[in-house]
C-alpha positions in Angstrom: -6.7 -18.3 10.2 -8.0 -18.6 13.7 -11.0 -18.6 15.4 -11.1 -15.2 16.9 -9.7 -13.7 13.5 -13.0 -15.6 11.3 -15.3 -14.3 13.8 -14.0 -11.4 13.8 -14.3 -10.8 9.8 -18.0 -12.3 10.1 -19.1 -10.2 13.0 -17.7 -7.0 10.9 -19.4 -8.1 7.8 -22.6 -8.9 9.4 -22.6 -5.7 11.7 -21.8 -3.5 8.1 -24.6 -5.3 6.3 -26.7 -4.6 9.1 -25.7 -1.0 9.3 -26.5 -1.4 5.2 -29.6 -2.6 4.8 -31.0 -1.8 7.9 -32.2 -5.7 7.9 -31.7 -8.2 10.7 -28.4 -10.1 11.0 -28.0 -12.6 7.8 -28.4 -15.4 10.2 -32.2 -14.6 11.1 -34.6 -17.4 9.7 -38.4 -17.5 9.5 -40.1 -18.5 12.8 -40.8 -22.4 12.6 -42.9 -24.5 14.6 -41.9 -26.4 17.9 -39.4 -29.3 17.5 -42.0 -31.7 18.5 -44.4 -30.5 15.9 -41.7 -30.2 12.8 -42.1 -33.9 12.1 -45.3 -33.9 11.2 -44.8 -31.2 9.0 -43.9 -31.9 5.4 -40.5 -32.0 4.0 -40.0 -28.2 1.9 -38.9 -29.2 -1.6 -36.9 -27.2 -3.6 -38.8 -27.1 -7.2 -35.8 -24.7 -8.8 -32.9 -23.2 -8.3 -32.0 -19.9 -10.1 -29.2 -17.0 -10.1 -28.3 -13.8 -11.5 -25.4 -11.4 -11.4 -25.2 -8.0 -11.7 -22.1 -5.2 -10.9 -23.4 -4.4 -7.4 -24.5 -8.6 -6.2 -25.1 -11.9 -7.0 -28.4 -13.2 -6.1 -29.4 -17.3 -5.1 -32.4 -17.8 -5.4 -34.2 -21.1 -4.3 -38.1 -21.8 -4.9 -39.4 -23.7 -2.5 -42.9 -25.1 -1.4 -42.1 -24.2 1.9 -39.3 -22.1 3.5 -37.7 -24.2 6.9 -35.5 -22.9 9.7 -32.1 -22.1 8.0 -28.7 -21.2 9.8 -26.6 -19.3 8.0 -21.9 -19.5 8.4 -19.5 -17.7 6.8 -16.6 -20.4 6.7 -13.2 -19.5 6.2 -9.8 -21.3 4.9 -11.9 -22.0 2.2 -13.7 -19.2 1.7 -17.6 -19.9 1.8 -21.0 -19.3 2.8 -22.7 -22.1 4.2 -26.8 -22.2 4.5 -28.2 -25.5 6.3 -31.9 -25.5 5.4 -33.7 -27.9 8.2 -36.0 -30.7 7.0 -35.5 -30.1 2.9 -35.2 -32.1 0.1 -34.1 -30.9 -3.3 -35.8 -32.1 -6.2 -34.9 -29.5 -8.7 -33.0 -31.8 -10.4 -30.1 -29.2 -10.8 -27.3 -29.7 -7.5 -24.6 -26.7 -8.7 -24.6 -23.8 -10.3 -21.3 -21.9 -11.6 -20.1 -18.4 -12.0 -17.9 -16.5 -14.0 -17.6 -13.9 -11.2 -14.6 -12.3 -9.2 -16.2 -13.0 -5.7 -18.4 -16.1 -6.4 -17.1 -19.5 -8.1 -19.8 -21.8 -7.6 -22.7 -22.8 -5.3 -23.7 -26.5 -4.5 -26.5 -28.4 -3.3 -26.3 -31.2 -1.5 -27.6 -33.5 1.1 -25.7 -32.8 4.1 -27.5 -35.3 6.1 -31.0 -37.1 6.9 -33.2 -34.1 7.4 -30.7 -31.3 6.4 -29.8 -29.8 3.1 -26.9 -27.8 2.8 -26.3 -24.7 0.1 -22.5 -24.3 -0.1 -21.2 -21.0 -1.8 -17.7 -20.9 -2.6 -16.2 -17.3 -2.5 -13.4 -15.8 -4.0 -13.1 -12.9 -1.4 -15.1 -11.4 1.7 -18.5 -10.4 0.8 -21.6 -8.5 2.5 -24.3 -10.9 2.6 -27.8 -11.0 3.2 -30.4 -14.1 3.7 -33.7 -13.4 3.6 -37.2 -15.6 2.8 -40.4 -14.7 0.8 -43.7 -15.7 0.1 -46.4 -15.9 -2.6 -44.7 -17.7 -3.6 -42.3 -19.2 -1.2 -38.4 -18.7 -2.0 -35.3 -18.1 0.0 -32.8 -15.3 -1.3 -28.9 -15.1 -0.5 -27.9 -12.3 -1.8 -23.9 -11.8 -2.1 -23.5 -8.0 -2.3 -20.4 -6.1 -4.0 -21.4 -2.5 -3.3 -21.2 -1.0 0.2 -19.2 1.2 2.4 -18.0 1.9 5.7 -16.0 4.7 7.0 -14.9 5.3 10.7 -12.7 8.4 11.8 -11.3 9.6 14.8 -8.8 12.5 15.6 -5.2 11.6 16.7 -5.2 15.0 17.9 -5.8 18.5 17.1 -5.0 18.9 13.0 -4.7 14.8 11.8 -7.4 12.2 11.8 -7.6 8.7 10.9 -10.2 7.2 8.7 -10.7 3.4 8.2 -12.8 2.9 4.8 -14.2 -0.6 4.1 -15.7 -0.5 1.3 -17.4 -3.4 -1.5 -16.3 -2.8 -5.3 -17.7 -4.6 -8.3 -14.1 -6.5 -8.6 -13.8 -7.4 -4.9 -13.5 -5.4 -1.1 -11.2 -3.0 -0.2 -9.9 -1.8 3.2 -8.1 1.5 3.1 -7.0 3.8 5.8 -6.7 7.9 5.5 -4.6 10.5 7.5 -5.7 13.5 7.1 -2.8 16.5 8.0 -3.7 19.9 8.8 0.1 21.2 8.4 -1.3 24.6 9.3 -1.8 23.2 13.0 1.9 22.3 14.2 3.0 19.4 12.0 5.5 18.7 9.0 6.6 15.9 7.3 9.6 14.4 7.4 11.3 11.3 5.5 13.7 9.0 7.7 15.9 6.6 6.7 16.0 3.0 8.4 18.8 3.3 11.3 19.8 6.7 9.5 21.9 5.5 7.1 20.6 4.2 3.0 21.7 0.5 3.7 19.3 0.0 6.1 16.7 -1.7 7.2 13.6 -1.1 10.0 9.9 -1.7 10.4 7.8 1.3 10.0 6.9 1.2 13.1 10.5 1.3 14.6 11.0 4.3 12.7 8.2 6.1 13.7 9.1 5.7 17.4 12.8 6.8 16.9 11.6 10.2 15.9 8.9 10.4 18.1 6.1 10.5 15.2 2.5 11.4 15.2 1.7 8.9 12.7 3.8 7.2 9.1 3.8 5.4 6.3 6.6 3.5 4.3 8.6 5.7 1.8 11.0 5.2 -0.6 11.4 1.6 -3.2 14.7 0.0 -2.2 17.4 -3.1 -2.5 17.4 -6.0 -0.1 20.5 -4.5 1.4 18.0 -1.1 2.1 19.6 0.9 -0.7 17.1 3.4 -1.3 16.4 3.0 -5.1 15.3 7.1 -5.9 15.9 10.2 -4.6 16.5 10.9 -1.0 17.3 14.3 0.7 17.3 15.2 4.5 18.3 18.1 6.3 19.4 19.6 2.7 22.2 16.9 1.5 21.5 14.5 -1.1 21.4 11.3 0.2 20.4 9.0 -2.7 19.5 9.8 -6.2 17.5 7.6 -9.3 18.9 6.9 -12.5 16.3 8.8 -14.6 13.7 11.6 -13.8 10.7 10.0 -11.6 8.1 11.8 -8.8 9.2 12.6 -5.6 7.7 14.9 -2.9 9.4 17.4 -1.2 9.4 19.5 1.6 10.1 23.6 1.2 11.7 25.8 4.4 8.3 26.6 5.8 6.9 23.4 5.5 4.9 23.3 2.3 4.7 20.0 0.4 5.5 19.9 -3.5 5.2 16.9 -5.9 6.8 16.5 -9.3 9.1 14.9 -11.4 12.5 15.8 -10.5 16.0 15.4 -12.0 19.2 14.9 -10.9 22.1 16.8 -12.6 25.9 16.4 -10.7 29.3 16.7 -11.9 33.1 17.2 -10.2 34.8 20.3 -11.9 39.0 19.5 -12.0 41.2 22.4 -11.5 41.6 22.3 -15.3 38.0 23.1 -15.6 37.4 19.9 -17.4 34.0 18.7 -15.8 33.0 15.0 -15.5 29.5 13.9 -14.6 28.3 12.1 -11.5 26.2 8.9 -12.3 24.8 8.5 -8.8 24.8 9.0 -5.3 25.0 6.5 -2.7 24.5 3.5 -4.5 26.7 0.5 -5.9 29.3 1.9 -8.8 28.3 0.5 -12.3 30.9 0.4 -15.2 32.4 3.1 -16.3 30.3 5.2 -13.4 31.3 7.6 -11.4 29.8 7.4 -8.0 29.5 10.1 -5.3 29.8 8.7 -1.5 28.5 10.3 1.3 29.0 9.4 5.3 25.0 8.3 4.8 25.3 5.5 2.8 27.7 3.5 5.5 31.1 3.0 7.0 32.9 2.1 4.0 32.2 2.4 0.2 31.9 -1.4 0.0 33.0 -1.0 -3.6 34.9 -3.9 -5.9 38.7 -4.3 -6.2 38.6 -2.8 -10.1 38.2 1.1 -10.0 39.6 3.7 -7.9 38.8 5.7 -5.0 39.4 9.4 -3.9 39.0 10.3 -0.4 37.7 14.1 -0.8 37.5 16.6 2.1 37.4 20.7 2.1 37.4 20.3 -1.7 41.2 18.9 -1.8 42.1 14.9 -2.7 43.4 13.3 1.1 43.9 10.0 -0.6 43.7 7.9 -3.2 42.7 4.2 -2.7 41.3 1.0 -4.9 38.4 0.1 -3.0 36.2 -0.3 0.3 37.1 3.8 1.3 36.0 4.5 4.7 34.1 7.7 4.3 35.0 10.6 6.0 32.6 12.2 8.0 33.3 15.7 7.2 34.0 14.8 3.6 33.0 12.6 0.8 34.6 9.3 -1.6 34.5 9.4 -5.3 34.3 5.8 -6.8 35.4 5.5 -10.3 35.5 2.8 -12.9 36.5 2.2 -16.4 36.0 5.3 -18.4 35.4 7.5 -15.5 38.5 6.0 -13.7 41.0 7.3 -16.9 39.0 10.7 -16.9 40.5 11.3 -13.5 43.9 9.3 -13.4 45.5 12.6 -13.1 44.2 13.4 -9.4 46.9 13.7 -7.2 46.8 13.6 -3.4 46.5 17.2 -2.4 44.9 18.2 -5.9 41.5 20.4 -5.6 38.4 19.5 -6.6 34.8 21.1 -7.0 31.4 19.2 -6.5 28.5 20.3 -7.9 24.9 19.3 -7.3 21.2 20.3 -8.3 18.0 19.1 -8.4 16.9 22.1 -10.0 16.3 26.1 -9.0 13.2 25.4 -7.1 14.0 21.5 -5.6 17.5 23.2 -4.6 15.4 24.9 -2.0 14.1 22.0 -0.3 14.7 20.6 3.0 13.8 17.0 2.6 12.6 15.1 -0.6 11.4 11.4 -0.9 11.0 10.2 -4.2 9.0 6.9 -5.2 6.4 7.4 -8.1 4.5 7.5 -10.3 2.7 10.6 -10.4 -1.1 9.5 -9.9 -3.0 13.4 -9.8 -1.7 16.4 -11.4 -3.7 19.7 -11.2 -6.9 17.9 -10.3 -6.6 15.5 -13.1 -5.6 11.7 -13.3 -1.9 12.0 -14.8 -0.1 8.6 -14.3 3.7 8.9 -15.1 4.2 5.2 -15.7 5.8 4.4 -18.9 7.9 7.6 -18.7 9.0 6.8 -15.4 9.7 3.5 -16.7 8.1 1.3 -13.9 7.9 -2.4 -14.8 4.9 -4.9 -13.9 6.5 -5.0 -10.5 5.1 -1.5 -9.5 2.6 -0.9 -12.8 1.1 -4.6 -12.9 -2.7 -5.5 -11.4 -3.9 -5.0 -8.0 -1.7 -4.5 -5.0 -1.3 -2.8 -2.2 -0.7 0.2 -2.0 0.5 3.5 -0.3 0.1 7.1 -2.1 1.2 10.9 -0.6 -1.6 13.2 -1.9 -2.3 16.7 -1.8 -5.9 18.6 -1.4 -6.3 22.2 -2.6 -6.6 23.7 0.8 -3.0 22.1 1.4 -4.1 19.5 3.7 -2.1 16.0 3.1 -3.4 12.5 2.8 -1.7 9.4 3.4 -3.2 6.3 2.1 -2.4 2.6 3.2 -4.7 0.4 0.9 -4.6 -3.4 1.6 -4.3 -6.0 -0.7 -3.6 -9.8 -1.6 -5.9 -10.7 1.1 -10.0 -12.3 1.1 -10.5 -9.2 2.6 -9.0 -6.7 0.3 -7.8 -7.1 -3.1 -6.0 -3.7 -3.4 -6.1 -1.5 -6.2 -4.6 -0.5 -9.6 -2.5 2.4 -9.9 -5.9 4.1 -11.7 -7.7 3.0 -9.1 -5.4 4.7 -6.8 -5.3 7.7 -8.3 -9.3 7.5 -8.9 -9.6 7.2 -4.5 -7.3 10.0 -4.2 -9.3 12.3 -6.5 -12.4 11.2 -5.0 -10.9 12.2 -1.3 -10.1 15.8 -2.2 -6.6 15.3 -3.9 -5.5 17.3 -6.4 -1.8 16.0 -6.9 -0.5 12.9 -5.7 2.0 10.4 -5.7 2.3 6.6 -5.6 5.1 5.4 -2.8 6.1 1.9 -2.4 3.9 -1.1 -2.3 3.1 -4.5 -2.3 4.1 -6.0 1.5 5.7 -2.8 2.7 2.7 -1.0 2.5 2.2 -0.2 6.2 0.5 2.5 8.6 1.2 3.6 11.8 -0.5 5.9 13.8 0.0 6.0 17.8 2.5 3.4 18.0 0.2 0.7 16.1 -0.3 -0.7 12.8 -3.7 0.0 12.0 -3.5 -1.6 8.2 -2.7 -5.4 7.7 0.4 -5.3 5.6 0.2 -8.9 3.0 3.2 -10.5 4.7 0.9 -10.9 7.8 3.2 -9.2 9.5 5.5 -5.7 9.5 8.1 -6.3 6.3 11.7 -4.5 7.3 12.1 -1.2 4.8 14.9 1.1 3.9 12.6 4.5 5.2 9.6 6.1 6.3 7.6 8.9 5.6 6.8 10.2 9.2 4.1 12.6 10.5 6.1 15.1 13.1 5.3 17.9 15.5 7.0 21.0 14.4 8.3 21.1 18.3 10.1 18.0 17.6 11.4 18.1 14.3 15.0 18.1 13.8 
């Protein structure tokens, strides 16, 4: 890490404390006599060291015969706090203590040279801290605090704010950031997919600028190719679809957000009337799967040499081909394989054919729908959907970060961007999420990607610090819009 970026991180954590406690800056020490004079004044011993630990601090405590000018750092790359006591001696006869703490590991004392001893606290992640001296008797106090909070908001304009939230939990800080949407004043939101088709891939940020957005977040979970891996819908066609029930989001005619599990059900009806079911859209063909392509997903089908293809426009077979169909644009390619390839041997060129499609009575009537999961709110109550969603430790496992889609009661929407994997934030568990979306007003929510995708944009910046250290390439976005611009 660079200069600019540690002093940055101190100055903030110094200015918090500050803003805190309502103490002087960590660094203050006790006035101490002239230069000149310190010489003839006695060495201060340190007679004991001591510590304790509790859920909101750890506190250092050093007794002392006499408390010297100190100078307090906050080192990075490692991780430590750093106290330089001037003209002490230790003669506690203990030089470290440990901890079993998930911010602290272990504190040392040590001679750093003639005339100087040094306290060195090794930290786990960024802390709050606060230095301080007493008397009667004599002791200097580092206190490591867990506990605190920051929030800063500003309006982007008229109807969405932005909230940064630094706050200090028992198991480590957290740095989250909140929009706040007031759809009721002019804006809806809209998911896009990276360079509008589902293999691709784009930064947030690109995306955001290529519909002209207000503000967004990352969407969908998807493949390395950009496949989107859940449901997808924009401007009323199905665009990608999940291969069992999970949360998605969706957006009704007049703008309305809904979140719930939804399900896919699609099948091709023959002219016999036979009916065959559709495994997926827009994604690679499986055996035995049947696979619905739409102009979305590509150019071509990019399927394997071993099924069989039919070109479909106007509900009537154009042509029949092995593999790697370009799709039409006015029309779509069924891939089929195995069982679901001798199901449909019969189709002839010319042959009609009936596609059906639902995501159920009310999700039929959406617009656009983004789906991600798990559910994290439910009717005002923490409902996590993970084991029936079927999420592995990837999404379910520790402390990540994160990005959620919630819901208030007076139809306001929040997006939150948490960070995570850093000294500065550890992230949060999908309670934990759903636990900071409830205590911000949500009643339902949602959890969207993660991990390094996790991103915010607002204005045409990054305002979060996604964990790759820099903006990871996704297959969509979940976009904050004027209802002027909105296509």
């Amino acid at each position: 890490m660079n200069k600019s970026r540690i002093t940055a991180i101190t100055l903030a954590f110094l200015l918090l404390w500050a803003s805190l406690a309502g103490a002087a800056a960590p660094t203050t020490a006790p006035a101490s006599a002239p230069a000149a004079e310190s010489a003839a004044v006695p060495a201060a011993v340190v007679s004991k060291i001591r510590s304790s630990q509790a859920a909101d601090k750890v506190r250092i405590v050093l007794d002392m015969t006499a408390v010297p000018a100190y100078k307090v750092r906050l080192l990075d790359e490692p991780l430590r706090l750093v106290v330089d006591l001037e003209g002490a001696v230790n003669k506690s006869g203990l030089t470290e203590l440990k901890f079993n703490d998930p911010l602290v590991g272990a504190a040392r004392l040590a001679q750093a040279e003639p005339g100087k001893l040094r306290l060195t606290i090794d930290l786990k992640q960024a802390v709050i801290y606060n230095v301080f001296s007493l008397k009667a008797p004599n002791r200097l106090v580092i206190d490591l605090v867990k506990v605190y909070e920051q929030k800063v908001t500003q309006e982007v304009m008229p109807g969405v704010t932005y909230t940064s939230w630094l706050s200090g939990r028992p198991y480590g800080p957290v740095s989250a950031h909140i929009l706040t949407v007031d759809l009721k004043q002019g804006f809806v939101l809209q998911p896009v997919l990276a360079n509008g088709v589902v293999q691709g891939l784009d930064t947030v940020a690109a995306m955001a600028r290529a519909c002209r957005a207000v503000a967004a977040v990352n969407g969908s979970y998807f493949a390395p190719t950009g496949e989107i891996l859940g449901l997808f819908k924009l401007d009323g066609e199905i665009v990608s679809t999940p291969p069992l029930a999970r949360t998605a989001m969706g957006v009704m005619p007049d703008g309305k957000i809904i979140i719930d599990q939804v399900t896919y059900q699609g099948y091709v009806q023959l002219s016999s009337g036979e009916r065959l079911v559709i495994d997926g859209v827009n994604r690679e063909r499986g055996p035995d799967e049947l696979i619905l392509y739409t102009s979305r997903y590509g150019v071509t089908t990019g399927s394997n040499i071993y099924g069989i293809e039919y070109v479909i426009v106007g509900d009537e077979v154009k042509a029949i081909k092995t593999n790697d169909s370009v799709i039409p644009a006015d029309g779509i390619v069924l891939s089929a394989h195995g069982r679901s390839a001798q199901a449909l041997a019969a189709l002839k060129v010319g042959d009609k054919i009936k596609i059906h499609q639902s995501l159920g009575p009310v999700w039929d009537k959406t617009v656009h729908v983004l789906g991600a999961g798990p559910m994290l709110l439910k009717n005002g109550s923490i409902y996590l959907t993970t084991k029936i969603e079927e999420f592995g430790s990837d999404v379910a496992g520790g402390r990540a970060p994160r990005t959620a889609l919630g819901l208030t009661k007076d139809g306001r929407v929040l997006l939150v961007v948490v960070d995570g994997r850093q000294p500065t934030s550890t992230g949060m568990t999908l309670l934990e999420l759903a636990l900071f979306l409830q205590e911000l007003g949500a009643v339902d929510a949602m959890n969207l990607d993660g991990g390094g995708s996790s991103e915010m944009v607002v204005n045409d910046k990054v305002v979060n610090k996604p964990s790759d250290g820099r903006e990871r390439k996704v297959g969509s976005a979940l976009a904050v819009i004027s209802a002027r611009l909105a296509i």
